[in-house]
C-alpha positions as CSV (number, residue, x, y, z in Angstrom):
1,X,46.3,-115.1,158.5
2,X,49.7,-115.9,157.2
3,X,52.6,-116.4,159.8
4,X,55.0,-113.9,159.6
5,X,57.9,-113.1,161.5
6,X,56.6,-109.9,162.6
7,X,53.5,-111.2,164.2
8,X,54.8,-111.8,168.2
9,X,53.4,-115.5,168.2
10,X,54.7,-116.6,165.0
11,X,58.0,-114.9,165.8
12,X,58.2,-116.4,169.3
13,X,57.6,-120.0,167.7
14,X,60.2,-120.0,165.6
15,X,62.5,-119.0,168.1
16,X,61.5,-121.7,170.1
17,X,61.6,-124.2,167.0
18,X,65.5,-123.1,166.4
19,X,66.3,-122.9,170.1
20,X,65.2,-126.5,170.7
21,X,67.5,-127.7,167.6
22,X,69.8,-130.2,168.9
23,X,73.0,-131.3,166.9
24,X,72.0,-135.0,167.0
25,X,68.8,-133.7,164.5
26,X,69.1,-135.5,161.3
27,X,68.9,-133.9,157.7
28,X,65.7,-135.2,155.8
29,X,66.8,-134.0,152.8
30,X,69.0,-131.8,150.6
31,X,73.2,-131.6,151.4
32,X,73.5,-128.8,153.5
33,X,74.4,-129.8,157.4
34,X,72.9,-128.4,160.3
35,X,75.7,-125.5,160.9
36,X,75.8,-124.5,157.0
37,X,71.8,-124.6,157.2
38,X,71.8,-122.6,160.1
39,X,74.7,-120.0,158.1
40,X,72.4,-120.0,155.3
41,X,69.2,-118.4,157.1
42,X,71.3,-115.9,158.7
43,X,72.7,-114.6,155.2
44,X,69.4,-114.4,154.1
45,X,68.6,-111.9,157.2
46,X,72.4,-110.3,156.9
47,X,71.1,-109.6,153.1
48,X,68.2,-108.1,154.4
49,X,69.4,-105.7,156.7
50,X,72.1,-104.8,154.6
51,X,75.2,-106.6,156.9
52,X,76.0,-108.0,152.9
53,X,75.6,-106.2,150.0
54,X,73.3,-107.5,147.8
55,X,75.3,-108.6,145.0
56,X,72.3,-108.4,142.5
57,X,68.7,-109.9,141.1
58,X,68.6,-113.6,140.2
59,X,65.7,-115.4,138.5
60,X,63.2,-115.1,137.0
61,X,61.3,-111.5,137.2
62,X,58.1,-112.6,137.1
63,X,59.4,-113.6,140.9
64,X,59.9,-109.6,141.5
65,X,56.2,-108.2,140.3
66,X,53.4,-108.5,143.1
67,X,51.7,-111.6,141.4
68,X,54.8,-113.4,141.3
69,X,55.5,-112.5,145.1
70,X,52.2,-113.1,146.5
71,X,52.1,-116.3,144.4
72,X,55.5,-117.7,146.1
73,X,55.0,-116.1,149.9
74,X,51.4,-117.3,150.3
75,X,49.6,-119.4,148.1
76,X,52.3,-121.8,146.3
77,X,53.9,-124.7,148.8
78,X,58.1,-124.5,148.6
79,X,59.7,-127.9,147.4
80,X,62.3,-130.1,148.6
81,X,65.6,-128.5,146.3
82,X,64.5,-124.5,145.5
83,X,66.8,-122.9,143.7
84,X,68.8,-120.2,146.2
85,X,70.2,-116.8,145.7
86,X,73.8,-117.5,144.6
87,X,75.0,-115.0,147.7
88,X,73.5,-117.6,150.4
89,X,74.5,-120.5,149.1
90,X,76.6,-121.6,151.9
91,X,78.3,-124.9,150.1
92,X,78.8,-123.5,147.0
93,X,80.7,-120.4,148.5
94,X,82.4,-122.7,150.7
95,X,81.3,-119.7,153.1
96,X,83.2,-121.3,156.6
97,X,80.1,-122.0,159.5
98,X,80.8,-121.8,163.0
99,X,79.8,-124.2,165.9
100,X,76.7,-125.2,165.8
101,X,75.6,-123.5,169.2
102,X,76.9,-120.2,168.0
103,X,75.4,-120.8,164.6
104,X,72.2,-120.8,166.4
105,X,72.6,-117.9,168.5
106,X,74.0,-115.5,165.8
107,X,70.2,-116.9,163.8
108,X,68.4,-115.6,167.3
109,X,70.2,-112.7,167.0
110,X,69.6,-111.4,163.5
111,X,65.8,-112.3,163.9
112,X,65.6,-110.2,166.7
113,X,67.1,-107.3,165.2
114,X,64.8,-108.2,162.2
115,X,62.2,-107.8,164.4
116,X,63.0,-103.9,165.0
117,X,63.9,-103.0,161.7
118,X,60.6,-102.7,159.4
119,X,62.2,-101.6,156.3
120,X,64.8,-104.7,155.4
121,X,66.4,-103.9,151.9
122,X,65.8,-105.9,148.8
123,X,66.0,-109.4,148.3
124,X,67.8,-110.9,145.5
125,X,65.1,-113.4,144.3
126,X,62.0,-110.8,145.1
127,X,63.4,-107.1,144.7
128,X,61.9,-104.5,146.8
129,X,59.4,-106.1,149.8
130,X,57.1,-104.5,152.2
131,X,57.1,-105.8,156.0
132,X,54.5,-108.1,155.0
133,X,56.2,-109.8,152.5
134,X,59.4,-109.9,153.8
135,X,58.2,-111.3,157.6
136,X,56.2,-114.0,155.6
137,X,59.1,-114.4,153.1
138,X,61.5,-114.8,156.9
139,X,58.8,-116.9,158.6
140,X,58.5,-119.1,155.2
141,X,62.1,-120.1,154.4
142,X,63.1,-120.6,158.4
143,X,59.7,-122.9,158.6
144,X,60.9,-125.0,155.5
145,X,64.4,-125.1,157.0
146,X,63.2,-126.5,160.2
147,X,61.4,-128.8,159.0
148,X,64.1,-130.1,156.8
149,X,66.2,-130.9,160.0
150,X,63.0,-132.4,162.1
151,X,62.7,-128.7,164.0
């Protein structure tokens, strides 16, 4: 089975993985630091509970139709340097980020009320997502994120 951000265990270890985050923990890759990264999850989860509008679609719309979905959540691996939706792009907006350990508990925070709310509105890259989709779609892009900054 997929992890997903809904599923307790899955949930629970990616709280863990951000929790244990340290500010000394290195980029691997890409430009963003650890604060912006950290900003840029919790847009994506602001987004989906509607704390920010969503501003509109972006990409291409085969992304939006279930094969395109399904293809992206679970079968396709995510490179190094994915495009992201204009809205969460953190360096771009020159959006400000906070301190790192408030960065991370604000991130806690929104997953948790994630957690209760099974109907998150659209996403900008994927339209209209069922719990499924959008807990593996959570659990996907936090996973790559950690990963980026050795978490």
């Amino acid at each position: 089975m997929a992890s997903n951000i809904y599923h307790q265990q899955d949930f629970q270890g990616i709280v863990l993985r951000i929790d244990a985050l340290s500010s000394s923990n290195q980029r691997k890759w890409g430009k963003m630091s650890m604060e912006e990264m950290l900003e840029h999850c919790s847009l994506q989860l602001k987004l989906g509970l509607g704390h920010v509008p969503l501003s509109g679609y972006e990409g291409p719309s085969i992304q939006r139709t279930w094969f395109g979905r399904k293809s992206f959540l679970f079968v396709m691996p995510w490179p190094r340097g994915l495009p992201t939706p204009s809205q969460m792009n953190v360096v771009k907006n020159h959006l400000p980020s906070k301190e790192f350990s408030a960065e991370k508990d604000q991130l806690i925070k929104l997953l948790k009320e994630v957690q209760q709310t099974p109907n998150l509105k659209p996403h900008a890259f994927f339209g209209a997502m069922n719990q499924t989709d959008w807990g593996r779609l959570i659990w996907k892009h936090l996973d790559h994120h950690l990963k980026q900054f050795g978490g």
